[in-house]
C-alpha positions as CSV (number, residue, x, y, z in Angstrom):
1,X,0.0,0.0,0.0
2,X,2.9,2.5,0.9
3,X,3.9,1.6,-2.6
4,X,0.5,3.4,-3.7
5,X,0.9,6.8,-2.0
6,X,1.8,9.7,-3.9
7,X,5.3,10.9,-3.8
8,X,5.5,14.8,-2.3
9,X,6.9,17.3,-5.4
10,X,9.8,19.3,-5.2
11,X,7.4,22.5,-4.7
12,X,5.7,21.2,-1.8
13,X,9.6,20.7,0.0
14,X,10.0,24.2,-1.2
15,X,7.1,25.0,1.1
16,X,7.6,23.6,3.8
17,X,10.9,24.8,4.2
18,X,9.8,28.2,3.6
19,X,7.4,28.1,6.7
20,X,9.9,26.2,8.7
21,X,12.5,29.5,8.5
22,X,9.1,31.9,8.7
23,X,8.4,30.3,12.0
24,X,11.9,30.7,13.8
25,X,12.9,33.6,12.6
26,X,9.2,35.2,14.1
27,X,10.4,33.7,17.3
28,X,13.6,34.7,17.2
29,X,12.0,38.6,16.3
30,X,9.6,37.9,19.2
31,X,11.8,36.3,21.9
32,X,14.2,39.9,21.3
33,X,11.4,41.9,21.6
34,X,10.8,40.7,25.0
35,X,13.9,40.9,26.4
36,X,14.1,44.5,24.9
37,X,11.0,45.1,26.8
38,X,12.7,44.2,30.2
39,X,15.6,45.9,29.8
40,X,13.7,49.1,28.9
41,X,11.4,48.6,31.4
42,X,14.2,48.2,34.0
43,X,15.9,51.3,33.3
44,X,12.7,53.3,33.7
45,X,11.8,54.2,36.7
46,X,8.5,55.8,37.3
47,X,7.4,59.4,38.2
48,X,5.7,59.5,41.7
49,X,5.8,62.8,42.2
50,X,2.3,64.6,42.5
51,X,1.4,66.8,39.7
52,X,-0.2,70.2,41.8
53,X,-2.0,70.5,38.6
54,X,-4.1,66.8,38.6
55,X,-3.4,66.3,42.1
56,X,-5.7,68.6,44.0
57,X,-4.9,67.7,47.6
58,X,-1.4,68.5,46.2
59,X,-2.4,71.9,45.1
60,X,-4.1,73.0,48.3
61,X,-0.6,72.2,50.7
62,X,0.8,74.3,47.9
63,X,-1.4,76.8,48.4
64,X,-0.9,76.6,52.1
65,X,2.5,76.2,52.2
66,X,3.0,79.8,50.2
67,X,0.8,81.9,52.9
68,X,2.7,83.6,55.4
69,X,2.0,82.5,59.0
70,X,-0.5,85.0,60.9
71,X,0.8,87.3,63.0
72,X,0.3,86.8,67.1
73,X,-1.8,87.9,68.8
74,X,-3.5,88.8,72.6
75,X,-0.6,88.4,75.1
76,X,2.0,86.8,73.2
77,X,2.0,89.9,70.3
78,X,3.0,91.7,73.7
79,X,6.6,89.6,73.4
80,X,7.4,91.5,70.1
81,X,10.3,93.8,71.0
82,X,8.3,96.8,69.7
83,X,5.3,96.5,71.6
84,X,7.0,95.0,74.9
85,X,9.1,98.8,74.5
86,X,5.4,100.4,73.7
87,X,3.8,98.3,76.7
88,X,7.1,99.4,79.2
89,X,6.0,103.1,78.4
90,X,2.2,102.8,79.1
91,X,2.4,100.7,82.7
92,X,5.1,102.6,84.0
93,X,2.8,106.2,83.4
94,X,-0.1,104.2,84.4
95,X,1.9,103.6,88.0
96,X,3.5,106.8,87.6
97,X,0.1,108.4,87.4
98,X,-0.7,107.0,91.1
99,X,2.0,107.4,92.5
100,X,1.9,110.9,91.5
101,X,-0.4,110.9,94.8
102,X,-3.6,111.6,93.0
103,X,-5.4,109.7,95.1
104,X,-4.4,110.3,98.2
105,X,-5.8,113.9,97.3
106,X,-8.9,112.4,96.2
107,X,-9.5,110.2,99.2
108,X,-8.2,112.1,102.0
109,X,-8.8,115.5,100.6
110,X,-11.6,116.2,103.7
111,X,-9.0,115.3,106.1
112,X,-6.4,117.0,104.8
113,X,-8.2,120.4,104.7
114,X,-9.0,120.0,108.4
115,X,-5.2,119.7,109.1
116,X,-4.8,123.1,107.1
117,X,-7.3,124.8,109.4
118,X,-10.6,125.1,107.2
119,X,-12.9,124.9,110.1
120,X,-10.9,128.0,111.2
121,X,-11.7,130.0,107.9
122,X,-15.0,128.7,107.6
123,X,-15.9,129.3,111.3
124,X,-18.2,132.3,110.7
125,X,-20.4,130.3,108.2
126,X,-21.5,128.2,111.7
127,X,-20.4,124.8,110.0
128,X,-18.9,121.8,111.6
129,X,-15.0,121.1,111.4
130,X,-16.8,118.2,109.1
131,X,-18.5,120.2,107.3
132,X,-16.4,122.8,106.2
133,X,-13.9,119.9,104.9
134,X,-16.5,119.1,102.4
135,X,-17.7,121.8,101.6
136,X,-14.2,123.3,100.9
137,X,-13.4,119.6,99.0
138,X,-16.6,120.7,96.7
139,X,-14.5,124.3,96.2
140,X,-11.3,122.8,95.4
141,X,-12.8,120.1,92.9
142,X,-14.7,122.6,91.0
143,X,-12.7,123.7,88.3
144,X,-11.7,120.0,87.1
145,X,-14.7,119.5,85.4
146,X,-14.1,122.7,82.8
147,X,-10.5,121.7,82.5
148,X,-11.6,118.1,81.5
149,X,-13.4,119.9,79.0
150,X,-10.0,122.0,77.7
151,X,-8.1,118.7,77.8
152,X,-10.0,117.5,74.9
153,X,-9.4,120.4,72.8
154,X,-5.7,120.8,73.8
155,X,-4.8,116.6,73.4
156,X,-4.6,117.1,69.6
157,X,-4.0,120.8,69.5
158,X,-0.7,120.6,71.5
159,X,-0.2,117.1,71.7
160,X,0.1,114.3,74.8
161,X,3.5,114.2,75.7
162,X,3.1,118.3,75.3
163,X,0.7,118.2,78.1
164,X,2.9,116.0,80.3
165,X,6.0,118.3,79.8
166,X,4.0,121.2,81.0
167,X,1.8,120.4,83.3
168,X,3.7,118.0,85.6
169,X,5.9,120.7,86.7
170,X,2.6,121.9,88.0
171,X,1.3,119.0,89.8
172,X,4.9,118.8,91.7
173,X,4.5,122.6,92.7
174,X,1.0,121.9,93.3
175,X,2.2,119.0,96.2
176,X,5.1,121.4,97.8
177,X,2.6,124.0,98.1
178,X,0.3,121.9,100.3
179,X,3.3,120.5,101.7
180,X,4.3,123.8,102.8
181,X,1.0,124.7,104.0
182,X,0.5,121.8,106.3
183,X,4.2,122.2,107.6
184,X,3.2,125.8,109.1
185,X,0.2,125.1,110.4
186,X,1.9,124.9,114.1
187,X,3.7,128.4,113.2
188,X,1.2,130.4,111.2
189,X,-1.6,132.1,112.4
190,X,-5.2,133.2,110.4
191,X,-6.6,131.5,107.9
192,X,-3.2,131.8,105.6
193,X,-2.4,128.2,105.4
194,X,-5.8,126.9,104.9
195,X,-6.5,129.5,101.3
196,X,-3.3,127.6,100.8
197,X,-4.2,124.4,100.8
198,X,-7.2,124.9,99.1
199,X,-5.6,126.7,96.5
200,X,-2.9,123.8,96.2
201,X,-5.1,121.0,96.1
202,X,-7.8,123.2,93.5
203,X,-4.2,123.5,91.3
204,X,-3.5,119.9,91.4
205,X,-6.6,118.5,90.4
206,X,-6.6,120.9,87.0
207,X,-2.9,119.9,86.4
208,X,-4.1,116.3,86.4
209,X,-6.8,116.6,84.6
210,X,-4.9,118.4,82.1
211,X,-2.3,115.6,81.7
212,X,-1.4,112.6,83.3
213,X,-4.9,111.9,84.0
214,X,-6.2,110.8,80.1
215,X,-2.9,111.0,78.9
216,X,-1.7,107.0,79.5
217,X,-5.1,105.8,78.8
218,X,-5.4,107.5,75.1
219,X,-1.4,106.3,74.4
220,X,-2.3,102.9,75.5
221,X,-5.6,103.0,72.7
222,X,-3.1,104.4,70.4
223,X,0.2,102.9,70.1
224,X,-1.0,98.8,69.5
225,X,-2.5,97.3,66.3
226,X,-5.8,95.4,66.5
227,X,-4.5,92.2,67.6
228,X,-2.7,93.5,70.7
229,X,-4.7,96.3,71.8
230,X,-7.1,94.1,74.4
231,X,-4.2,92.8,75.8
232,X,-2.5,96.0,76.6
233,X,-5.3,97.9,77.8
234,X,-5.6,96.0,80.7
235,X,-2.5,95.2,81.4
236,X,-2.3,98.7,81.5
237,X,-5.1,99.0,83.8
238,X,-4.4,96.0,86.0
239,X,-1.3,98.1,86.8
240,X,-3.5,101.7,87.7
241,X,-5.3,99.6,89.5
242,X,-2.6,97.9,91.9
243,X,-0.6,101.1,91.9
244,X,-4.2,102.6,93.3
245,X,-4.8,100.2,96.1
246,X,-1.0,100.3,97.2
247,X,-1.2,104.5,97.1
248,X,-4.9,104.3,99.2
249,X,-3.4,101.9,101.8
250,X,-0.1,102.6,102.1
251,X,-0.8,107.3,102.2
252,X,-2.2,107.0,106.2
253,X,0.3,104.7,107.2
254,X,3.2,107.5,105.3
255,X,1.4,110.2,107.2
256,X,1.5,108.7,110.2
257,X,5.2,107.8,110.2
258,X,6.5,110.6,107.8
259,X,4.0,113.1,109.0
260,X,1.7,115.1,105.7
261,X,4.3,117.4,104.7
262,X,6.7,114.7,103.9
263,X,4.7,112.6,102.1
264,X,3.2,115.2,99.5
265,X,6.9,116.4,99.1
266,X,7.6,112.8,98.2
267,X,4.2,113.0,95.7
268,X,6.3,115.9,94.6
269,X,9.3,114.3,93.9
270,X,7.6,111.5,91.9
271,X,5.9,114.1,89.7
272,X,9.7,115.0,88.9
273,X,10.5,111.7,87.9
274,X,7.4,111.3,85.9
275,X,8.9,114.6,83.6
276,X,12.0,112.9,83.0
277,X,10.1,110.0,82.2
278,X,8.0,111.5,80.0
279,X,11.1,113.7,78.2
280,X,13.0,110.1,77.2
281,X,10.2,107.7,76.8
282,X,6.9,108.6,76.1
283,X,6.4,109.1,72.3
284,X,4.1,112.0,70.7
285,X,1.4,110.8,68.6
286,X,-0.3,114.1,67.4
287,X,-0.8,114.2,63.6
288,X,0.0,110.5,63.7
289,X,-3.0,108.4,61.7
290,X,-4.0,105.4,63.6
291,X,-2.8,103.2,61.2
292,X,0.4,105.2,61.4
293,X,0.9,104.3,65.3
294,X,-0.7,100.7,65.5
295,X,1.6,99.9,62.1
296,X,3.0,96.3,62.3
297,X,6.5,97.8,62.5
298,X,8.5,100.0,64.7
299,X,7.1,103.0,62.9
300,X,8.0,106.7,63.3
301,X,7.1,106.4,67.5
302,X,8.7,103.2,68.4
């Protein structure tokens, strides 16, 4: 039977051979193709950075990370070495201002008339030694109410440290005045010492109303920005306050040990140092915007 079987042509060897080489060499192609691949694939390595422009959690910390940091604010602003110089300035006329003696006047001012002999030049009027130290308070108190009223046309016209140069000199005469009024009571006679005192204590009160009585309260408004302001207002006022109750405690306890005279010429000296104070610390804000003074830099009053 195998004798029977057709015998293959040349052509169809010719064929087969062609599709014999066709085959290897398309695995040979293949198989270097491959490892082209890998080796391509092993000298890429991939981006992993995030695009800000797709990536849009990427974008926001951008966003975030190009805004400056807020400014502080409330107490620890108060650190900055501009304000913590501003803040010195506006506590220490703030204790200046009570120790000043302004209200050991105010408190004791009945009881310090009736040392100067009031119920001696009110005598005639048939009013008690009480009495007459009020009534000659009300006299002396008087004319601080119309020189509240020039204060706030002079605080811009002339300016607040302006007011403190000139008017402290006052208060400090104003205290040796009384000073030296109390002192002669023992040698004077008439009603000499007592006009005195009035006259003293009428002359301090318009002196302080005239200047360090507003003046450290409108600096303190003044001289901080926005975010500080709250803060050192009352810090400021914490330390008016203290300085109060120490000055309202501690004047009978001076007076009894130092005697009156001493103690007002000590008021005196303190107004003195307040002056100097005032000459080499306190800046002058007339003509000054607000935005000019509270400025987030050291600015022309720093």
């Amino acid at each position: 039977p195998s004798s029977n079987r057709p015998k293959p042509s040349p052509s169809s060897y010719s064929r087969l051979a062609s599709r014999s080489v066709w085959s290897s060499a398309s695995a040979a192609a293949t198989a270097e193709l491959a490892t082209m691949h890998s080796a391509v694939a092993a000298q890429i390595k991939p981006d992993t950075t995030p695009n800000p422009k797709l990536d849009p959690a990427s974008k926001c910390r951008a966003v975030d990370a190009s805004r400056p940091s807020p400014p502080r604010a409330g107490f620890d602003a108060l650190l900055e070495p501009w304000l913590l110089k501003r803040l010195m300035a506006v506590v220490v006329l703030q204790a200046l201002q009570q120790f000043s003696g302004i209200n050991a006047v105010v408190y004791y001012t009945p009881q310090t008339l009736k040392d100067a002999g009031i119920p001696r030049l009110l005598s005639r009027t048939g009013l008690s030694a009480d009495a007459s130290a009020l009534a000659a308070t009300c006299l002396a108190y008087a004319p601080r109410l119309p020189a509240m009223l020039l204060t706030m046309k002079l605080i811009d016209a002339l300016g607040r440290r302006t007011l403190l140069l000139l008017f402290l000199p006052a208060m400090g005469i104003a205290h040796l005045g009384l000073a030296a009024a109390l002192a002669s009571m023992g040698q004077a006679s008439g009603v000499g010492p007592a006009l005195a005192a009035v006259a003293s204590i009428c002359g301090y009160g318009i002196a302080f109303s005239l200047s360090l009585g507003p003046v450290p309260s409108i600096l303190t408004s003044e001289l901080f920005p926005m975010r500080a302001r709250a803060a050192a207002m009352s810090l400021s006022l914490a330390a008016q306050f203290v300085c109060n109750t120490a000055v309202g405690a501690g004047f009978p306890i001076l007076r009894s040990r130092l005697g009156a005279p001493g103690v007002f010429v000590g008021f005196a000296a303190v107004c003195a140092l307040a002056w100097a104070f005032t000459l080499f610390w306190v800046p002058e804000t007339k003509g000054i915007s607000l935005e000019g003074l509270a400025g987030e830099e050291e600015g022309p009053v720093g």
